[in-house]
DSSP file (Angstrom, degrees, kcal/mol; ACC not computed):
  #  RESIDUE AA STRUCTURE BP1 BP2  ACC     N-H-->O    O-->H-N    N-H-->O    O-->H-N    TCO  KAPPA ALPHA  PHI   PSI    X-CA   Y-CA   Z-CA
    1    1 A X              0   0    0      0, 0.0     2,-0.2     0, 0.0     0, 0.0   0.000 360.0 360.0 360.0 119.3    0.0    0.0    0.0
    2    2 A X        -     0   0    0      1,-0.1     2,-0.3     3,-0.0     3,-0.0  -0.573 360.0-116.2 -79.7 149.6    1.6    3.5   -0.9
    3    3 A X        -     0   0    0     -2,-0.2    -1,-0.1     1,-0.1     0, 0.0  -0.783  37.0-107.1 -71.9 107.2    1.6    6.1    1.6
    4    4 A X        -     0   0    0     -2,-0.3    -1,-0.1     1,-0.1     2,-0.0  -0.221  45.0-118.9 -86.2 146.5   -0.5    9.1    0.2
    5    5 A X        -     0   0    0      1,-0.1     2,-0.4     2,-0.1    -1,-0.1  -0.249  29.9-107.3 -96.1 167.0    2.5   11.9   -0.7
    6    6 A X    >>  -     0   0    0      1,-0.1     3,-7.4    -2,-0.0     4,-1.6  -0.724  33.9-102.8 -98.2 130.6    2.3   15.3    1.1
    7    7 A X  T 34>S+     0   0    0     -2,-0.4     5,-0.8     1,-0.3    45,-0.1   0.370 119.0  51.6 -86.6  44.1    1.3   18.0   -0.6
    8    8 A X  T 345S+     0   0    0      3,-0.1    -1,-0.3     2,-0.1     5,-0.1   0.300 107.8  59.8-101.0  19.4    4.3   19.8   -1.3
    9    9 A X  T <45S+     0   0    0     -3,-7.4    -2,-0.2     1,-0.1    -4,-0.1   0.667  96.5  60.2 -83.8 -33.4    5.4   16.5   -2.6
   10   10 A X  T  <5S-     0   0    0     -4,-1.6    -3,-0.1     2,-0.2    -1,-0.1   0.223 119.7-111.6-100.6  32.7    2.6   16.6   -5.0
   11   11 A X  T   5S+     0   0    0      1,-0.2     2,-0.5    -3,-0.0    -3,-0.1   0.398  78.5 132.0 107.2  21.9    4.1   19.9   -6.5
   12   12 A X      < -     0   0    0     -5,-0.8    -2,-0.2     0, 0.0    -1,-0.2  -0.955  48.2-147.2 -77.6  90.3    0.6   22.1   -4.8
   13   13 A X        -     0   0    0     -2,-0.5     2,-0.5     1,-0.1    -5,-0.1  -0.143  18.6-106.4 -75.8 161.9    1.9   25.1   -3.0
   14   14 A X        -     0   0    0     -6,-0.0    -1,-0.1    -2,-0.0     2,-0.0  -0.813  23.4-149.9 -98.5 138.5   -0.1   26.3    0.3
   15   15 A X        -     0   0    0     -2,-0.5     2,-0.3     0, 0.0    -1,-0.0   0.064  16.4-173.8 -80.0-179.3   -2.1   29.3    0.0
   16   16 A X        -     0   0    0      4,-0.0     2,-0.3    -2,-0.0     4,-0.0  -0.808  31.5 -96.5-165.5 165.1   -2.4   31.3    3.3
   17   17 A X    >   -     0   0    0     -2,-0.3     3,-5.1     1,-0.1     0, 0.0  -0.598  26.0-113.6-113.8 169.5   -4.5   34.1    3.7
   18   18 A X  T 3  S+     0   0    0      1,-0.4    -1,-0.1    -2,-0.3     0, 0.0   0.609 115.6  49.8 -49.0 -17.1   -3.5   37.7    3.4
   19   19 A X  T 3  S+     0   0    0      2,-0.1    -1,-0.4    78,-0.0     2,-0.2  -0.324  87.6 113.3-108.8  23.3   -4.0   38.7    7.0
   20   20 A X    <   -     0   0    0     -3,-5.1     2,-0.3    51,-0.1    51,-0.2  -0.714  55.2-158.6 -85.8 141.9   -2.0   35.7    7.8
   21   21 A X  E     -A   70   0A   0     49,-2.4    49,-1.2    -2,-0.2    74,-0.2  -0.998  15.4-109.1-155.8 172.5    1.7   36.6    9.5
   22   22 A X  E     +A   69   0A   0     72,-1.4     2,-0.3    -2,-0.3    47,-0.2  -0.245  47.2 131.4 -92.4 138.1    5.1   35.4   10.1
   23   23 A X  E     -A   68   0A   0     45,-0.8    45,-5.8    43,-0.1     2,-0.4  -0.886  52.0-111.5 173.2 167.0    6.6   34.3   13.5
   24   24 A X        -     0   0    0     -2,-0.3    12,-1.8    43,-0.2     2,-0.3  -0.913  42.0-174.4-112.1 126.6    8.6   31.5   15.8
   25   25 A X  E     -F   35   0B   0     -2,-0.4    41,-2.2    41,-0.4     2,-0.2  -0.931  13.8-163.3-149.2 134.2    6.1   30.3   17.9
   26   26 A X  E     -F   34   0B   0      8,-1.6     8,-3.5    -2,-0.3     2,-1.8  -0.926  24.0-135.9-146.1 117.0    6.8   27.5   21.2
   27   27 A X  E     +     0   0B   0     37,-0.4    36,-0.4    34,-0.4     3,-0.4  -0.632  34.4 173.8 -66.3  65.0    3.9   25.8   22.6
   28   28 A X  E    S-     0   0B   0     -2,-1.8    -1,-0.2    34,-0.3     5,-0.2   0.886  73.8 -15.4-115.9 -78.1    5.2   26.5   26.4
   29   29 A X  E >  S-F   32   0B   0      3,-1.9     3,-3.1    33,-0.1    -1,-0.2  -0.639 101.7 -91.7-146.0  74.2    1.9   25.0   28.5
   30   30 A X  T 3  S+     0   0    0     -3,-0.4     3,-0.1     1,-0.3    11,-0.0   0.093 118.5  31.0 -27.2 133.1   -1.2   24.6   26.0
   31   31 A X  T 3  S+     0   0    0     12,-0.0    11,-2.2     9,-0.0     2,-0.4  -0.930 111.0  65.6 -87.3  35.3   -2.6   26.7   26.0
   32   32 A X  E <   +FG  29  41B   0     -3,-3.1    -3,-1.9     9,-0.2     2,-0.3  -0.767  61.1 178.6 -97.3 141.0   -0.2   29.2   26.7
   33   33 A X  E     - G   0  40B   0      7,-1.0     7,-1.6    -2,-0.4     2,-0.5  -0.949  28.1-121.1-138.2 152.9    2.4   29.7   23.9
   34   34 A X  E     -FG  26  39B   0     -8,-3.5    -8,-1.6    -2,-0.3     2,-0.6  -0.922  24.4-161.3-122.9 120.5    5.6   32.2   23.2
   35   35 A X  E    S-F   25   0B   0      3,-2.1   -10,-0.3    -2,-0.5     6,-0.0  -0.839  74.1 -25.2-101.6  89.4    5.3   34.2   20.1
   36   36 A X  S    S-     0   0    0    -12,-1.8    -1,-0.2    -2,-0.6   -11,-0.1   0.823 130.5 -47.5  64.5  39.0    8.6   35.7   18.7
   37   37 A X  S    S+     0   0    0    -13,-0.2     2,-0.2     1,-0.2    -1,-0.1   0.587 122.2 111.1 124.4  44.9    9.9   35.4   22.4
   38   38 A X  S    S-     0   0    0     -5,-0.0    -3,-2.1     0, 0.0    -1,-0.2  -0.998  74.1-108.4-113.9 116.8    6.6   37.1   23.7
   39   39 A X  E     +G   34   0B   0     -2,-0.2    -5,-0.2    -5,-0.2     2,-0.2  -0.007  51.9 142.6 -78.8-166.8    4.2   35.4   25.7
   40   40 A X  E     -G   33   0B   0     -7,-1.6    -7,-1.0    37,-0.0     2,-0.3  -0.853  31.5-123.4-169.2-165.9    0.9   34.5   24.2
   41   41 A X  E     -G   32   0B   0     -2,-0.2    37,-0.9    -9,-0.2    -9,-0.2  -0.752  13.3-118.3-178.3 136.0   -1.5   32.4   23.9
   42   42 A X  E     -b   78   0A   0    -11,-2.2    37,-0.2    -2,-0.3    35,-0.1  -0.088  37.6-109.9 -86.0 140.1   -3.8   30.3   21.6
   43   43 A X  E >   -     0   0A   0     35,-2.1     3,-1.6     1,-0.1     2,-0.4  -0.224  43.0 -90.8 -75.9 177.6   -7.9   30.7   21.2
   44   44 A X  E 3  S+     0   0A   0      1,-0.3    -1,-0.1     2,-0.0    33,-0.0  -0.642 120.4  25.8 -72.4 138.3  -10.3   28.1   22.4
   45   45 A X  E 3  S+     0   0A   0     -2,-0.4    -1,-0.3     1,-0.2    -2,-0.1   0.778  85.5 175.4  91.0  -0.2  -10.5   25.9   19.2
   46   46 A X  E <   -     0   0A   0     -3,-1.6     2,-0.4    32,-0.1    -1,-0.2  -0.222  17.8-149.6 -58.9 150.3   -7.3   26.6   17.7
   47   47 A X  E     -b   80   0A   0     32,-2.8    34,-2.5    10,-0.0     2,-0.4  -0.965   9.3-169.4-111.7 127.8   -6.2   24.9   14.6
   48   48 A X  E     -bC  81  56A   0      8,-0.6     8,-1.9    -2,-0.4     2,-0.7  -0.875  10.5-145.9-103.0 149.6   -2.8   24.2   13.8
   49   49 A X  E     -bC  82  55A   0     32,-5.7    34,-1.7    -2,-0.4     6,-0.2  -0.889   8.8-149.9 -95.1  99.3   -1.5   22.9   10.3
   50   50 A X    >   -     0   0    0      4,-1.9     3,-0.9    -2,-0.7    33,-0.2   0.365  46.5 -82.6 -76.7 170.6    1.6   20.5   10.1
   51   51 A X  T 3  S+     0   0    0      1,-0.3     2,-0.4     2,-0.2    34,-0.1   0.821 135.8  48.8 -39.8 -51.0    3.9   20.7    6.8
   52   52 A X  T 3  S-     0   0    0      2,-0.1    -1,-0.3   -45,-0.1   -45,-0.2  -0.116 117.7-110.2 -92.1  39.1    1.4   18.5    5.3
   53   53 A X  S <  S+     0   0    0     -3,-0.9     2,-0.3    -2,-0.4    -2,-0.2   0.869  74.9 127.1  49.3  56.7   -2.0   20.4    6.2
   54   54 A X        -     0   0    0     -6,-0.1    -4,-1.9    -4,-0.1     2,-0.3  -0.987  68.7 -97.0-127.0 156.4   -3.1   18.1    8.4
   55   55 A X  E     -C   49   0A   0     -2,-0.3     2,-0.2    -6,-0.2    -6,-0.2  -0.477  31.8-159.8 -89.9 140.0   -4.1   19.1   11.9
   56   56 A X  E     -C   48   0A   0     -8,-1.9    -8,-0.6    -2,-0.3     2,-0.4  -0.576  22.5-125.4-113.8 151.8   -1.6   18.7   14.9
   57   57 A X    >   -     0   0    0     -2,-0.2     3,-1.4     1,-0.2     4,-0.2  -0.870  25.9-136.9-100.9 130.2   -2.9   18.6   18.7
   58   58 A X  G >> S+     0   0    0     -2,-0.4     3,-4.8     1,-0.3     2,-3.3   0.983 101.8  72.6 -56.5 -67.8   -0.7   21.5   20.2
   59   59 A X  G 34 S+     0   0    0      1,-0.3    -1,-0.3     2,-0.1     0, 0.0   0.671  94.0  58.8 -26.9   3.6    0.1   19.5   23.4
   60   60 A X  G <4 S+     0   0    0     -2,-3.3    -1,-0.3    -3,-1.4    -2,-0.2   0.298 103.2  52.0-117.0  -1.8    2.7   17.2   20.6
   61   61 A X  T X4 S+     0   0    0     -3,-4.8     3,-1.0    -4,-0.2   -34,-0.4   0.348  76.4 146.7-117.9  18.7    4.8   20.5   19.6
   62   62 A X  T 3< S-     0   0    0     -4,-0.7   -34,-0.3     1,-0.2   -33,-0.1  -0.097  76.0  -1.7 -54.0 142.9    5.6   21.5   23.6
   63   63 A X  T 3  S+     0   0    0    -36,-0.4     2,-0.4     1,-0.2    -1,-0.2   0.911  97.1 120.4  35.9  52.2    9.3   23.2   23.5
   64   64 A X    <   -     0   0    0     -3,-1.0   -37,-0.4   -39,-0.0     2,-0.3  -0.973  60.6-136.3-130.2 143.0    9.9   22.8   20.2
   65   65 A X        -     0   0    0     -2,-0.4     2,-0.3   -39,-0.1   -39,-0.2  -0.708  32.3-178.1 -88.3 132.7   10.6   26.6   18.1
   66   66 A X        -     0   0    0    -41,-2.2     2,-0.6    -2,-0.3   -41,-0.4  -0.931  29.9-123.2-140.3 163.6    8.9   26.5   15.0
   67   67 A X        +     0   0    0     -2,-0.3    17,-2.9    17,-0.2   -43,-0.2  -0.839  47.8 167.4-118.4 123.3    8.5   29.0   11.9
   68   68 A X  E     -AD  23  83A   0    -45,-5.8   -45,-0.8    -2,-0.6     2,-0.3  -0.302  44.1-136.8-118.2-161.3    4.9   29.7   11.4
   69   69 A X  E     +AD  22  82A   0     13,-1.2    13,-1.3   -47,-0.2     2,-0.3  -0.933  39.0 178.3-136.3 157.6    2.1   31.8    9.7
   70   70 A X  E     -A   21   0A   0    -49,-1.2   -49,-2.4    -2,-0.3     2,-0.3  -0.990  20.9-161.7-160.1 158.5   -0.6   32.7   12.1
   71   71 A X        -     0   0    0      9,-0.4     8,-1.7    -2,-0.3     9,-1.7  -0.941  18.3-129.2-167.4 119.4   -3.7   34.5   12.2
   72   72 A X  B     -E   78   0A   0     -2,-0.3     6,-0.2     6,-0.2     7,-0.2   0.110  12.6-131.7 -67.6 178.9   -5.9   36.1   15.4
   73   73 A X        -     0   0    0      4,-2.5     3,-0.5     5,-0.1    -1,-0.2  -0.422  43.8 -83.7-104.7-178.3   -9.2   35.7   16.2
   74   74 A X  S    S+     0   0    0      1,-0.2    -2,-0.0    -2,-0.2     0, 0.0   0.635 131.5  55.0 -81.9   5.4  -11.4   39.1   17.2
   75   75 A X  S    S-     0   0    0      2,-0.2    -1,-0.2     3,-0.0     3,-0.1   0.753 122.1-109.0 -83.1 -18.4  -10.2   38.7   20.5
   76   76 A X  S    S+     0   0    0      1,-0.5     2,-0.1    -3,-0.5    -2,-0.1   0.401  73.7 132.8  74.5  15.4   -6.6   38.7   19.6
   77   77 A X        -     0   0    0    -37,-0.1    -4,-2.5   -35,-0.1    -1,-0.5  -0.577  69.0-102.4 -80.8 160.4   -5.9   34.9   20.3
   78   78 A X  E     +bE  42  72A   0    -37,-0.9   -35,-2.1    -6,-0.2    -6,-0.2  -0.489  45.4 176.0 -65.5 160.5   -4.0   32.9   17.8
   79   79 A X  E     +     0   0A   0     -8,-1.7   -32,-2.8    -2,-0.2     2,-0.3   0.375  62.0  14.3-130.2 -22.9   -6.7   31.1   16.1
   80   80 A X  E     +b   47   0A   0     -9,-1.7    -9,-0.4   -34,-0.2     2,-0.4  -0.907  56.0 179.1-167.9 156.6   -4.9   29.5   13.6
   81   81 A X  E     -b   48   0A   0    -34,-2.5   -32,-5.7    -2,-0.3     2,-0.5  -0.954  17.7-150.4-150.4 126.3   -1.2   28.8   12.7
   82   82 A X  E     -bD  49  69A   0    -13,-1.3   -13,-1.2    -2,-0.4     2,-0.3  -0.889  21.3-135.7-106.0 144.1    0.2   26.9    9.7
   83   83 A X  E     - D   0  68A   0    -34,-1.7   -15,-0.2    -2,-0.5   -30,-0.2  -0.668  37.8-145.3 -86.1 127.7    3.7   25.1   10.8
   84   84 A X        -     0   0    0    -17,-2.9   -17,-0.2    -2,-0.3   -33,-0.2  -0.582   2.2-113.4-100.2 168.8    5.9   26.0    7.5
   85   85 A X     >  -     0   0    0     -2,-0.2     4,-1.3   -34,-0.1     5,-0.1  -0.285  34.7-104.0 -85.1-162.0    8.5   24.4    5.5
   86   86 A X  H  > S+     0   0    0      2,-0.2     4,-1.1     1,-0.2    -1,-0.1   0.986 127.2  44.0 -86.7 -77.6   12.2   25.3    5.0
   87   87 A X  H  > S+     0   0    0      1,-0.2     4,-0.5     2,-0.2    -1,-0.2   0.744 111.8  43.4 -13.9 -51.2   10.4   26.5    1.5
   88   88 A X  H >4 S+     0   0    0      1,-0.2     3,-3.8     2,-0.1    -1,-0.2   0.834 114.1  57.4 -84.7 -61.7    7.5   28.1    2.4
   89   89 A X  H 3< S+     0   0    0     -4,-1.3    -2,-0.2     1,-0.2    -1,-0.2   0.735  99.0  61.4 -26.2 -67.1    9.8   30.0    5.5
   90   90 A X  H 3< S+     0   0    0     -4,-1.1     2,-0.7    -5,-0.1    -1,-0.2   0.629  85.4  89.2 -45.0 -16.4   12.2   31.4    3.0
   91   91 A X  S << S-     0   0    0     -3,-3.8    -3,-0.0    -4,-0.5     0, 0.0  -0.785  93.0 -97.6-111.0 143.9    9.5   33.6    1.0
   92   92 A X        +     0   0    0     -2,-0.7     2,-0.3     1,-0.1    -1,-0.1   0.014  49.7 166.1 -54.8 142.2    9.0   37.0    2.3
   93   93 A X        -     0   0    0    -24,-0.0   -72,-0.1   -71,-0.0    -1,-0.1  -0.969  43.6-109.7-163.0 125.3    5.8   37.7    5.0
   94   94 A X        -     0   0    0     -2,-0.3   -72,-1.4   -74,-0.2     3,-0.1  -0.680  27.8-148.7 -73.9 165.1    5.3   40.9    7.3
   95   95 A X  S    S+     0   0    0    -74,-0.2     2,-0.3     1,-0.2    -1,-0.1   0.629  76.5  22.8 -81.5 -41.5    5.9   39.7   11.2
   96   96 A X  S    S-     0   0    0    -75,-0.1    -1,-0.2   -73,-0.0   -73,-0.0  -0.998 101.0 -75.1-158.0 116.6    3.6   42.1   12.7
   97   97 A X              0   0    0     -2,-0.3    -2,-0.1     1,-0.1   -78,-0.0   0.264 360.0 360.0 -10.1 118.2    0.5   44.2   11.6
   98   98 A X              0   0    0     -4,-0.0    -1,-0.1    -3,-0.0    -3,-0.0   0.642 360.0 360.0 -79.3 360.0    1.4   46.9    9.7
């Protein structure tokens, strides 16, 4: 049985949306998290995306620094944060609300 390929294996880059923004995010005590080495802190209901889109339980990324894209809620929790690759890190994203 093959193993179904990730897509950036299947040559389908990930969209994000425009209000989406750039940051090193560490999953400290779900739900409390530190965002570009500030703390912070995830909504009720976050989703987060793995390399392969698929959705990750925060409590599995505790202490590890990771380079994301991320996007509040209207409260100002994260609400949702896509994990990137080396790839998708390397292309240009503002950090912070202009």
């Amino acid at each position: 049985m093959l193993a179904p390929l990730s897509v950036q294996a299947q040559g389908t880059p990930r969209t994000f949306p425009e209000s989406a923004l750039r940051g090193k995010l560490v999953v400290t005590l779900p739900p409390e998290v530190s965002l570009n080495g500030k703390p912070d802190r995830l909504s009720p209901g976050a989703r987060i995306h793995d390399t392969n889109n698929l959705l990750v339980m925060s409590g599995g990324l505790i202490n590890r620094e990771l380079v994301v894209n991320y996007v509040r809620d209207g409260h100002g929790l994260i609400h949702e944060v896509w994990i990137l690759t080396p790839q998708e890190a390397a292309m240009k994203r503002p950090a912070r609300p202009a």
